[in-house]
N, C-alpha and C positions, 0 to 999 in steps of 0.2 A: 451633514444631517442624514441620517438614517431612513431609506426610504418607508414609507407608511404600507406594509405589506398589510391586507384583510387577515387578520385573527382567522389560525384553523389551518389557512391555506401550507401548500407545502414550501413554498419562496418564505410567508413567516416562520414556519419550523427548522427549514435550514439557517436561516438568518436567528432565529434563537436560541438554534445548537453551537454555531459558532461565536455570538457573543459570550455565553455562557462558560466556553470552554477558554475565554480566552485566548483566542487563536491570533487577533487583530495584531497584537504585539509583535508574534512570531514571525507574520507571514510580511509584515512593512519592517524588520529593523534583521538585514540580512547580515551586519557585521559580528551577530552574538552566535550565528547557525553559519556552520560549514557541511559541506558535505563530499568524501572522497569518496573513490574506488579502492578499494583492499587491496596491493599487488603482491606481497611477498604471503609464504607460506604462513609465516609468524604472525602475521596481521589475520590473516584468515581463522588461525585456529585460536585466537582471541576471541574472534569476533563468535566462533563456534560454543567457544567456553562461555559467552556472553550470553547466548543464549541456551543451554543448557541450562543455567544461573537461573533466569527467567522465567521457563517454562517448570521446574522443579518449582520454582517458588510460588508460583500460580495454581501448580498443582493440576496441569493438563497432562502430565507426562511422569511413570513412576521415578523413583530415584536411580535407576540403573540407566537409566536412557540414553542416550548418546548419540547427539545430529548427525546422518547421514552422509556420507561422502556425496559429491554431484562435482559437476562438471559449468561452471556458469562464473558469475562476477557478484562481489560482494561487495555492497554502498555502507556505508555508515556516515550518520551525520553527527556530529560535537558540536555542544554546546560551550562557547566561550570560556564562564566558569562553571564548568559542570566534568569532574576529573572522568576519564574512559568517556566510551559511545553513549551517546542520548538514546540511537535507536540506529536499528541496522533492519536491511532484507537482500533477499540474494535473488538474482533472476538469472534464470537459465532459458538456456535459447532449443536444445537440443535434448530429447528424451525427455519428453515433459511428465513427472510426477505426477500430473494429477489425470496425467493421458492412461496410469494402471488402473483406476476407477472407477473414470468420465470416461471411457473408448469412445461410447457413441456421438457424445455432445463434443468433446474435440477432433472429433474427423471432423463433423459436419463445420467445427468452425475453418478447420484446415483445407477446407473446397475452394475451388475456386483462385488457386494459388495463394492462398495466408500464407501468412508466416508467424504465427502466436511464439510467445515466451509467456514463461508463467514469473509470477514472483512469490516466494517461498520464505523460510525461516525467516519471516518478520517479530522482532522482537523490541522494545524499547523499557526505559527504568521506568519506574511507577510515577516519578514526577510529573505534575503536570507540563510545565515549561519540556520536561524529555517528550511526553506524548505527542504534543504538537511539531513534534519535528520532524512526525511522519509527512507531514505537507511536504514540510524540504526533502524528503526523499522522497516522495512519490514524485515529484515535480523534477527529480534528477534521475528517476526514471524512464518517468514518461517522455523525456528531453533524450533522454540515452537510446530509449527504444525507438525514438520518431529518426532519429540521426543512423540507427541500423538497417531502416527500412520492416521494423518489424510490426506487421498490423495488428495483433492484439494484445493486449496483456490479459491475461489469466491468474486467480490466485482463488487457493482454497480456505474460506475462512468457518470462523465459530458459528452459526448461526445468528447469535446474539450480537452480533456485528455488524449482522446486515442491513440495517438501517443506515449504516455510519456509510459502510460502502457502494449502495444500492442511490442514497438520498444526496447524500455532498459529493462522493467521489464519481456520483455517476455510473456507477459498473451495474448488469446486470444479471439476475443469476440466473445458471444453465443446471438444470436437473436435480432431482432429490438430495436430501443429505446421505451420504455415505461417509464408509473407515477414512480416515487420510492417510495417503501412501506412508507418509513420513513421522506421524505419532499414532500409532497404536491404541485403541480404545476411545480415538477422539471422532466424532462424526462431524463432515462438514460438509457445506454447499457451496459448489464450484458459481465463480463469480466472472465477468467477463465484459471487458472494456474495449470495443471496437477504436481502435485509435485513428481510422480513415474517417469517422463520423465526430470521435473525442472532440476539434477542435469546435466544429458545429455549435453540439450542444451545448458547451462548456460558456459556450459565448449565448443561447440562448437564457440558459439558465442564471446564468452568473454576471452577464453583461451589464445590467443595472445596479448592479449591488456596488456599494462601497468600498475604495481602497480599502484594504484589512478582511476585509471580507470577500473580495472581488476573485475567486479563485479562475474566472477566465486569464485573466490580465496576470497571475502570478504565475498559472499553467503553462500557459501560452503566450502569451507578450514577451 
């Protein structure tokens, strides 16, 4: 049974963004979702072509565009029957992309001995079942970067996103919108997930909530 959140509240708003989205399925039945690491060159420049594909097709990015060279590790997860990647992002640990932009907001996060990694060229099919499988990669992220000892995750998004990332995924954003290092013509707002605090809240906010919904216990647990 579904807890009775107060109508308005934000615990009811995330609990009816993620009903709504269907996520409950994704995130309880992990035999349909995988999720690697990309190691050879070939896997890489798939996953690169993949999202060129994407971002042309969305129309964030002219037709000549062509992702970036970087230095980092590429995730993609696959959906059982669903042919190629559901959804891919790359994080990089070193020369951070959005450190050409943010100078001021990523020192001040890099004080005090951090060690941020941002995550970058996120991409996934328009499917809904592919959308949701950002969970599973953020979740083998967040698990990647907590096993590197790396304290923050960073990522520059659309604006129109930030609800998604600010409300469920918990990140919070650091300074106005600006260019994005790596698409041209696209403005965004740097976003920022303290990961020595991540498990805290994750469990404040999401502890009561339901299997399927319960994004402490699938982050974290």
């Amino acid at each position: 049974m579904l807890p009775a959140f107060q109508v308005g509240t934000e615990d009811w708003w995330r609990l009816r963004r993620l009903k709504l989205s269907g996520v409950s399925d994704s995130l309880q039945n992990f035999r349909n979702t995988r999720v690697v690491c990309a190691k050879t060159t070939l896997e890489i420049k798939a996953l690169l072509k993949f999202v060129a594909e994407r971002y042309k097709e969305l129309e964030i990015v002219p037709p000549s565009w062509s992702p970036p060279s970087f230095s980092g590790r590429f995730f993609v997860a696959y959906l059982k029957d669903l042919k190629g990647p559901a959804s891919c992002a790359a994080l990089i640990e070193k020369d951070l992309p959005c450190e050409r932009v943010f100078t001021k907001e990523v020192r001040r996060i890099k004080r005090w001995f951090r060690r941020p990694a941002e995550i970058t060229l996120l991409a996934t099919k328009p499917d809904m079942r592919a959308r949701n499988t950002i969970f599973h990669l953020f979740r083998a992220l967040y698990r990647y970067a907590s096993s590197r000892k790396i304290t923050d995750l960073l990522v520059c998004i659309n604006p129109k996103h930030a609800d998604f990332y600010e409300k469920i995924l918990l990140f919070e954003r650091k300074g106005p919108r600006r260019e994005h290092p790596f698409l041209p013509g696209l403005s965004v707002i740097l976003e920022h997930l303290d990961l020595k605090k991540a498990k805290e809240r994750y469990f404040q906010i999401y502890g009561a909530f339901p299997d399927g919904f319960n994004l402490y216990r699938f982050f974290v647990s």
